[in-house]
N, C-alpha and C positions, 0 to 999 in steps of 0.2 A: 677278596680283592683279586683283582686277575692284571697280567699282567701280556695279554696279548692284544694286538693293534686294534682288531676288532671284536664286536660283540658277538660272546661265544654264541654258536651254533646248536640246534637240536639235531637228533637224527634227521628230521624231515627239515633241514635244511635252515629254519625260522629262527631266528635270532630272540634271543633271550629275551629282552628287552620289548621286541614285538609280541611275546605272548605275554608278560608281566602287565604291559600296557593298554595292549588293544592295538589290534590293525588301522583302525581310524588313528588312533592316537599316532600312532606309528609314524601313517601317510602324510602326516604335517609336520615331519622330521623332530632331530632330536639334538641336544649337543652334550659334547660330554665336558663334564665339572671334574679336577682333581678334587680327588677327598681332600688330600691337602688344605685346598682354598678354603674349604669349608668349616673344615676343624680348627686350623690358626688365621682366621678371620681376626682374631683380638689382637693377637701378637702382630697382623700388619696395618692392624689401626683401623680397620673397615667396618663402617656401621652397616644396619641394615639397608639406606640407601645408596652407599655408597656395593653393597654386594647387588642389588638389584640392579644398577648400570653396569658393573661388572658381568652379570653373567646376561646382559643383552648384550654388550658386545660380544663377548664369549660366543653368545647364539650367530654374531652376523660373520664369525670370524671363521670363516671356511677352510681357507690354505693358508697352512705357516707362510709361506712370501705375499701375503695379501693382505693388508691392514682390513680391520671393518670399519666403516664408515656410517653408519646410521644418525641421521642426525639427532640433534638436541629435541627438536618437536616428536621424532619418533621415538625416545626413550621414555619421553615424559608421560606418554600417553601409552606405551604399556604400563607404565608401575607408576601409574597413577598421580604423577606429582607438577606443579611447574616444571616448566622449562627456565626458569631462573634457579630453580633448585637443583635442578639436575647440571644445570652448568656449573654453580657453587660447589656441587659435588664433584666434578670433574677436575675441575681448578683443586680442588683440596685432592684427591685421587693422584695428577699432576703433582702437586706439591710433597708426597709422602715417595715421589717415588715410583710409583706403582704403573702408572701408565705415561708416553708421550702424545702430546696432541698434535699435529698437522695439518696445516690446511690445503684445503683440495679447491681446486678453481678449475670452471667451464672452459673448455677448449684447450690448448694446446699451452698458453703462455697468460701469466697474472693479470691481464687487461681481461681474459675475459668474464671475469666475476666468482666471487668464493661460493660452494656448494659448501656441502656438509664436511666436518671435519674427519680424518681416519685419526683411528688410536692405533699407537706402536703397544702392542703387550709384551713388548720383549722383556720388559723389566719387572713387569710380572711375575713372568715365567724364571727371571734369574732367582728372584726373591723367593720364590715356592722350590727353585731347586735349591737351594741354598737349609731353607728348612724343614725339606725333605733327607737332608743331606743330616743334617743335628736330629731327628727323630729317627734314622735310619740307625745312628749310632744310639741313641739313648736306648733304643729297642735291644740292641744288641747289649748294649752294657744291663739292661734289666735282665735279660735270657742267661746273660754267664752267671751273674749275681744268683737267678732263680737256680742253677745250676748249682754252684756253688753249695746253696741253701739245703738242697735237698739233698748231696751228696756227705754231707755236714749230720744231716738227720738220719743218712741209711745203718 
């Protein structure tokens, strides 16, 4: 686990990630997933279509002050599913918590017609720090305890 902003570097410069991957692969960008989200997926109630719209926005979500916005047709048609299911999805995602929905309209002021929605992940991000925060402790209490254990046996 690394804990620097970006993806560690080689001598010649190439980022870890683009030599693991493929320079092609690379060129079509990449985003990055807490292991968090990934490990306690259970504990915040998320199936596997509900993690497949999660980490497409994830993907559209560039800068912290910048909601993603992809719409309902574009999530459905990467991961495969309706776009009634994927809204069902979003409404129950919504509902546990996990993301806010927003709606975004053409032009300047509500007359001129709704585009695609943006999602707030801030409450994402509070819920993953939060359980980052209980497994930072557990870790630590298993490590005294290992400690303990062995100095018990020396």
């Amino acid at each position: 686990m690394t804990t620097k902003k970006h993806a560690p570097k080689t001598k010649e410069g190439e980022s870890e990630f683009k030599k693991k991957w493929g320079a092609k692969t690379y060129s079509l960008g990449w985003a990055g997933v807490p292991n968090i989200l990934i490990e306690r997926q259970q504990t915040l109630g998320i199936d596997s279509v509900d993690m497949n719209i999660l980490l497409i926005l994830i993907k559209h979500w560039w800068d912290k002050n910048n909601n993603p916005y992809p719409s309902k047709k574009t999530i459905a048609e990467i991961i495969g599913k309706d776009a009634s299911t994927v809204q069902r999805h979003i409404r129950g995602l919504e509902e546990k918590g996990i993301i806010e929905r927003k709606s975004r309209f053409n032009g300047k002021s509500v007359g001129g017609g709704q585009t695609s929605n943006e999602y707030d992940l801030s409450n994402l991000v509070k819920n993953l720090n939060k359980l980052a925060i209980e497994s930072i402790k557990t870790k630590k209490e298993r490590n005294e305890d290992d400690a303990r254990t062995r100095r018990g046996k020396s």
